[in-house]
N, C-alpha and C positions, 0 to 999 in steps of 0.2 A: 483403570490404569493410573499409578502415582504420578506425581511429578516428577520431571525426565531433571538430568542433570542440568538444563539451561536454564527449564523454568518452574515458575516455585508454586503455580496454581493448577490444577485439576480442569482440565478443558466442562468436565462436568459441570463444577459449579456454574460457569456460564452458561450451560444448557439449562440448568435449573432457573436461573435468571431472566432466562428468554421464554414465554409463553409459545409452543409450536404453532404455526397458523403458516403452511405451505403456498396459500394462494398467490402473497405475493414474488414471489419466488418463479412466477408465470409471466412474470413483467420481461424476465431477462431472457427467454428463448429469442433466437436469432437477432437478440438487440446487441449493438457498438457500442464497446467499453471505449469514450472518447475522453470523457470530462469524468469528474464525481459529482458534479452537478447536478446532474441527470437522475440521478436516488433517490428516491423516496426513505425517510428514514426507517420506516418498517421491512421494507425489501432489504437495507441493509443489517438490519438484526438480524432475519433469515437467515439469508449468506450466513453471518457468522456462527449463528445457531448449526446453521447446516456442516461448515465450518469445523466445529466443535463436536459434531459428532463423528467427523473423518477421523477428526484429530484421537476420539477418545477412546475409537477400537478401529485403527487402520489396520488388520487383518482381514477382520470382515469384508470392509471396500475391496480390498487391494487383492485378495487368494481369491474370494469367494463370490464376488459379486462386481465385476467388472463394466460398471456402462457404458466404457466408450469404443467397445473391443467395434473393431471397423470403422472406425473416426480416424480424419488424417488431423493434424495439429500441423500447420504451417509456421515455424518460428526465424520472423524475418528481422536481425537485430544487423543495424547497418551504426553502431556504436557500439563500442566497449562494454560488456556485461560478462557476469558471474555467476551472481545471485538471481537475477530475474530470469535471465535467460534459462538457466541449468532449472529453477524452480517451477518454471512452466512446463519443460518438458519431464521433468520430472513427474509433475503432478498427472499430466497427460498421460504419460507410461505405465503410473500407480492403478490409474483406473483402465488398463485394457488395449490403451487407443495407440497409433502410431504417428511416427513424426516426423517431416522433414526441413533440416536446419540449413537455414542459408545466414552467413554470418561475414559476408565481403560483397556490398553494392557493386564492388567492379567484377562479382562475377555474373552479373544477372543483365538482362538487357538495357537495366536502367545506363551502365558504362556505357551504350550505345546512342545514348540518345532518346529509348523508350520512354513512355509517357508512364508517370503512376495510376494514370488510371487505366493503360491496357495493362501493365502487369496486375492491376487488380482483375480487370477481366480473365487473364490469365490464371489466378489465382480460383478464380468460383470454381474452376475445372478441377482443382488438382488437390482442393483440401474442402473440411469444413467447416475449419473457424482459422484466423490468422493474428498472431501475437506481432506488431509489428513498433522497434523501437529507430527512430531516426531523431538526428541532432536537427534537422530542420522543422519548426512545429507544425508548419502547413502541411507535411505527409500523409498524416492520418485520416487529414482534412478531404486530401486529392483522393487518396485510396477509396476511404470511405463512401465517396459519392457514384461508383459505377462498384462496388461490391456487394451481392448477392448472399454472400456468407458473415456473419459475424467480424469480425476485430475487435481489437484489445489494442489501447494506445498503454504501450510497455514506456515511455518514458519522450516526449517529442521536444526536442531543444528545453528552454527555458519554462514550458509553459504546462504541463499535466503529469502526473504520475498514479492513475488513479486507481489501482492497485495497489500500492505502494501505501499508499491510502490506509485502503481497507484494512490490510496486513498491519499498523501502525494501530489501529481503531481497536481493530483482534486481541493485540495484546496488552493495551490498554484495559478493557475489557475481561480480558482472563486474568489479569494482574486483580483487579478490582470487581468480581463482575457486580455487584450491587450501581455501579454508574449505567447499569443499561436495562436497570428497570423502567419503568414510566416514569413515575415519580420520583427524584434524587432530595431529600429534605439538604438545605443549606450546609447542614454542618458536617454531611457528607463527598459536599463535592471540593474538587481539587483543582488544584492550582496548578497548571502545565507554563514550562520556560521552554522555548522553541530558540534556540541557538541557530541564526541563519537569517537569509535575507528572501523574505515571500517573493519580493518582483523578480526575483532571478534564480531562484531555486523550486525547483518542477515540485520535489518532494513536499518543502514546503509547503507551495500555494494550495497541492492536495491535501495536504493536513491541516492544515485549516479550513478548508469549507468541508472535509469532512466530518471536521471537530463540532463548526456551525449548523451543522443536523442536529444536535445533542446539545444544545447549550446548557439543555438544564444539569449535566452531570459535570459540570466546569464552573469554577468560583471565577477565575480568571483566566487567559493567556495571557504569558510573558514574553514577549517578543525580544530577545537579546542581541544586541548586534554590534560591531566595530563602529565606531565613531566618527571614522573616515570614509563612508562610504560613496563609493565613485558613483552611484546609481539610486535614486530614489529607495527605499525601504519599502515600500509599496508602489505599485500601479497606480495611475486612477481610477477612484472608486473603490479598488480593489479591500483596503478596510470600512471603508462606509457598506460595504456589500456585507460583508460579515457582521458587521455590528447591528445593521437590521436584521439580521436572522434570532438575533438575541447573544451574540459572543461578546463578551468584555474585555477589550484588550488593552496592555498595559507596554509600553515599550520604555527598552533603557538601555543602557550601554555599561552597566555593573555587573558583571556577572559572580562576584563573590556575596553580592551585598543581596542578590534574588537567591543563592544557591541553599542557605537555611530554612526558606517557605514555601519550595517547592515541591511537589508530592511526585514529577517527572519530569524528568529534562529529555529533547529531543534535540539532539546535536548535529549539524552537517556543514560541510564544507565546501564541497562543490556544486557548481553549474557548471551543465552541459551548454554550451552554446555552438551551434555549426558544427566544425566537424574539430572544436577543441571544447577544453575546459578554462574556466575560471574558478580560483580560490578566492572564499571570504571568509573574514574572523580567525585567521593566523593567531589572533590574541589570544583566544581564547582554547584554553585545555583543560579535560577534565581528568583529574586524578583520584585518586581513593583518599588522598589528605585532604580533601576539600569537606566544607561543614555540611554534609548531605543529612536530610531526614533522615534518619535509621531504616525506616520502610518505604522512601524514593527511590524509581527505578529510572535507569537511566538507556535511552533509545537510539539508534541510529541507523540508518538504511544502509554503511557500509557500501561501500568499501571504507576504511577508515585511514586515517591521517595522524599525525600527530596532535591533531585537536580531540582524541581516545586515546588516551593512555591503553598498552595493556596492564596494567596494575590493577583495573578495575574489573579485569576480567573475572577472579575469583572471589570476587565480594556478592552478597545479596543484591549491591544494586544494577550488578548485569543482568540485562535482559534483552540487549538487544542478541545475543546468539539466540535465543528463544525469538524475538521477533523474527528472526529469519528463517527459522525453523517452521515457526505456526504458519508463514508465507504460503509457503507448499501449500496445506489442508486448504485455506483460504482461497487459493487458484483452483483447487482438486474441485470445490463446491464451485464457483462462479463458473468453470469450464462445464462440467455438469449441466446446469442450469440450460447457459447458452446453445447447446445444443441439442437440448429436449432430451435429457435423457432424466432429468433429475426423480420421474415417479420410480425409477428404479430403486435409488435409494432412499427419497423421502419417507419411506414408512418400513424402512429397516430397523430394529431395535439392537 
C-alpha cells in the first residue's frame, strides 16, 4: 500500500524498523489503559508494529479476519469528542465486534446519584472492555477499582490521554521510522517543539512521558509557551520526572526564533477541565509563511483553533490529518491486544 493522501510514509517501513517479538504484547490482555506510565518501551513498539500492519493491508483485518466478532465495546464519553470517540468505535467495528455508545451522564444512573463504581459493576455484565472519557480525572480512578473488564482512560480532566499518546508516537514514528530502532546515532535524532502547557493539558503531559520511553531518538524538547501564564508550566516534579528518564528539555516563550531547528511541532490549545475548557497560547499560530524545515511535520490532536491555520493543510508539513487517521489502526491493535484476541492476527502476513 503507498502513501494515502495525508501521509507521506509507508506504514511498512516502520514494520521494517521494528524487529517482530509478540510476547510482549501478552502484557496488555485484560490490563487498564490508565496512565502511559505503565509501558514498558518494548510493549509499545509492538502495539505499533502491530499497528502498522493493520495499517498496511486493512482488508485483510477488516473482510477477512475479524477478531472481535462477539465482543461488546462499551464507549462511555461524558465530554465532547469526535475524533476519539468515532475512532474507537470505529476501530472496534473494523475488527468484527459491537458497540454500545452512551454519550450524556444524565442519561445513565450516574444523574441519580449512582456511585462509579456500581455503574462499573454494571458495566462487567454488559460489555468487555470500556472506553471511558470524563472531564473529572478521578473517574477512571473510581471506575477502575470494582471493574472486572478492561478500560481505556479516553482523556480525564487535566491529567492523561494515553492513547492520544501512542497515536502521536505512531506517527512520529512512520514519519521517521529510523527513531525506533535501538540505537538512534546523535545526528539522527530530532528536535520536537511542543506548543502547550504539560500541567494543564492531558495531551500534552501524555506526550511527554511517552516521548521519555525513547529519549535516545530526541536531541531535544522544546517546550513553547505564552509568557503569561496563569498556572505553573509544570507540576511538581512533573519535569525532573522526565529528565530522569533521560529527556532534555528546553523551554521558551519564542516561537519564531525555535520554529527554523525544529524537525516537529506539536501544537494545542486546549484543556479540558470539569465540565468546561480552558484556552492557552492565543499567541501563538502556525501558518505555511513561517521558516519551517523543509522536511518538519507539524502535529495536533484536533480539534483545531485558530492556533492551525488551515493554509497548512496542503503543504508537506501536514500530518496531523494522518495522525488522526493512523489513530484508528493504533486503537484496532491496543483493543485486540486487551481482549485476548490478538494470536488471531499476530502471525497473519
Amino acid at each position: 500500500m503507498g502513501p494515502d493522501v495525508f501521509g507521506r510514509t509507508q506504514p511498512q517501513e516502520l514494520l521494517a524498523a521494528i524487529a517482530e517479538d509478540g510476547e510482549p504484547l501478552l502484557e496488555l490482555i485484560n490490563q487498564h489503559v490508565v496512565s502511559i506510565q505503565a509501558f514498558r518501551p518494548e510493549t509499545l513498539l509492538q502495539l505499533l508494529r502491530l499497528a502498522a500492519k493493520f495499517e498496511s493491508n486493512p482488508d485483510r483485518y477488516c473482510r477477512h479476519n475479524t477478531p472481535l466478532t462477539g465482543k461488546i465495546l462499551i464507549n462511555a464519553f461524558y465530554e465532547p469528542s469526535t475524533r476519539t470517540r468515532l475512532s474507537f468505535d470505529s476501530a472496534w467495528h473494523r475488527l468484527g465486534g459491537d458497540s454500545i455508545n452512551i454519550t450524556d451522564r444524565s442519561t445513565t444512573g450516574i444523574a441519580k446519584g449512582e456511585s462509579l463504581e456500581d455503574v462499573a459493576h454494571m458495566f462487567n455484565n454488559y460489555g468487555d472492555c470500556v472506553v471511558l472519557r470524563d472531564g473529572h480525572a478521578e473517574a477512571i480512578y473510581a471506575m477502575s477499582s470494582t471493574l472486572r473488564i478492561p478500560i481505556i482512560n479516553a482523556g480525564n480532566g487535566i491529567d492523561e490521554h494515553p492513547t492520544q499518546a501512542m497515536a502521536d508516537l505512531y506517527t512520529i514514528f512512520k514519519w521517521r521510522p529510523s527513531l525506533a530502532l535501538p540505537t538512534v546515532p546523535p545526528e539522527d535524532r530530532i528536535r520536537i517543539g511542543i506548543i502547550g502547557v504539560p500541567s494543564r493539558m492531558r495531551t500534552v503531559r501524555s506526550l511527554l512521558r511517552i516521548l521519555a520511553k525513547f529519549p535516545q531518538a530526541f536531541e531535544e524538547v522544546v517546550v513553547i509557551h505564552a509568557p503569561d501564564l496563569d498556572h505553573p508550566l509544570f507540576d511538581p516534579g512533573q519535569r525532573e520526572e522526565l529528565e530522569t528518564m533521560g529527556l532534555s528539555i528546553k523551554t521558551t516563550t519564542s516561537l519564531p526564533q525555535e520554529i527554523p531547528d525544529l524537525d516537529v511541532i506539536y501544537i494545542n490549545a486546549i484543556a479540558w477541565v470539569g465540565d468546561s475548557y480552558e484556552r492557552h497560547g492565543e499567541v501563538f499560530r502556525l501558518t505555511r509563511d513561517l521558516p519551517f524545515k523543509p522536511e518538519a511535520i507539524v502535529l495536533h490532536p484536533l480539534a483545531r483553533g485558530a492556533e492551525l491555520s488551515t493554509c497548512l493543510d496542503n503543504t508537506p508539513h501536514n500530518w496531523y490529518f494522518s495522525q488522526a487517521r493512523g489513530a484508528v489502526f493504533l486503537r484496532m491493535a491496543l483493543l485486540t491486544c486487551m481482549v485476548n484476541r490478538a494470536e488471531r492476527v499476530i502471525d497473519v502476513v
